[in-house]
PABANU-951558 format. One record per residue (C-alpha): residue in one letter; x, y, z. Coordinates in steps of 0.001 Angstrom, whole numbers, plus 500000, padded with zeros to 6 digits. Last residue first. Example, Ala and Ser with C-alpha at 12.3 -4.5 7.8 and 13.67 -1.06 7.14 Angstrom:
S513670498940507140/A512300495500507800/
# end
This chain:
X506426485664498763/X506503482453498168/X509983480771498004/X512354479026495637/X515888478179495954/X519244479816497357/X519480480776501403/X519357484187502972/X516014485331501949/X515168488774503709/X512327488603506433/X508428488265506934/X508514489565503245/X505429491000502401/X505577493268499318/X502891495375498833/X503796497574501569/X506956498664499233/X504144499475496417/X504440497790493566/X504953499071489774/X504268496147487471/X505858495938484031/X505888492326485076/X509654491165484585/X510940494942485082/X508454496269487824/X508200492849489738/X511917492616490160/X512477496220491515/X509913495077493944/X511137492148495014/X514679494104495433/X513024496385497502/X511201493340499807/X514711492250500678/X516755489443498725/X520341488576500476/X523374488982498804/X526571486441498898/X523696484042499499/X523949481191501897/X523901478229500695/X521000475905499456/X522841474619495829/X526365475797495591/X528425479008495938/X525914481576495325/X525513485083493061/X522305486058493092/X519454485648490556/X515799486838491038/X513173485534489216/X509242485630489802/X507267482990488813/X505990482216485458/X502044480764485342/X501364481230488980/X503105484528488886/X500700485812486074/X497419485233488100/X499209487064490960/X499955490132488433/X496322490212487387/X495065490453490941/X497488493081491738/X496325494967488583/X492922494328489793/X493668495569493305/X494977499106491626/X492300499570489454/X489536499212493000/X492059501576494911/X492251504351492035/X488115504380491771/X488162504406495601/X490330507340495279/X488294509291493242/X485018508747495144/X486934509761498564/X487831513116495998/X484325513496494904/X482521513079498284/X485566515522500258/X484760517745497330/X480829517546498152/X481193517397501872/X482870520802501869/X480630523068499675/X477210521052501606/X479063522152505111/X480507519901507404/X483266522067509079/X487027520321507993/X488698517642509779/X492136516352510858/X493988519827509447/X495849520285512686/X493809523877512872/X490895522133511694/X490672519183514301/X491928521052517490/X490678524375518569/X487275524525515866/X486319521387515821/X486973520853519567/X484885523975520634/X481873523116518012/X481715519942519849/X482183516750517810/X479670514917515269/X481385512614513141/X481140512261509015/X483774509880507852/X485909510108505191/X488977509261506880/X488035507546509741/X486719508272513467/X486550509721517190/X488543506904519296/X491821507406517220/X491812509993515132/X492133508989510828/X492642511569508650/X490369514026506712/X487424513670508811/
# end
């Protein structure tokens, strides 16, 4: 499978369908490719590749949690007193624009998980 179908299987995955279906509605919408050895070997090395990139990329999360225990993340905005209302609010972008120039740490957008943006001055977990 090279994406996801719902009730049939995951990326990655090896599924057994009717030669009919295979060939009139998973390769032609580029869902899945024939399971031959030539095939499963590059799917094996590239699902091996991005494993490698997913493990690196959860310990450079990992190391940039450790970090915000130590120094947390700053973000200043313009207020009128202690607890009011922001002229600006903070939304998950701006997190991640913060992150990448205190940290040197490039975030993904679905990284971020802000239930909603901060309205009010102080401090928060994010």
């Amino acid at each position: 499978m090279l994406q996801d179908v719902n009730k049939l299987g995951f990326q990655g995955e090896e599924v057994k369908v009717k030669a009919g279906y295979a060939r009139n509605f998973l390769v032609p919408r580029g869902l899945g490719v024939y399971s031959v050895a030539e095939t499963r070997d590059k799917y094996l090395v590239q699902i091996t590749l991005e494993s490698e990139e997913e493990v690196a990329r959860k310990r450079r999360q990992q190391q940039v949690q450790s970090q915000l225990t130590r120094r947390p993340l700053e973000l200043k905005r313009q207020v009128n007193g202690p607890g009011t209302v922001l002229n600006d609010c903070v939304a998950a972008d701006h997190v991640e624009v913060a992150l990448k120039k205190q940290f040197k740490y490039t975030a993904q957008l679905e990284d971020v998980v802000l239930p909603e943006p901060i309205k009010k001055s102080g401090e928060f977990d994010i």
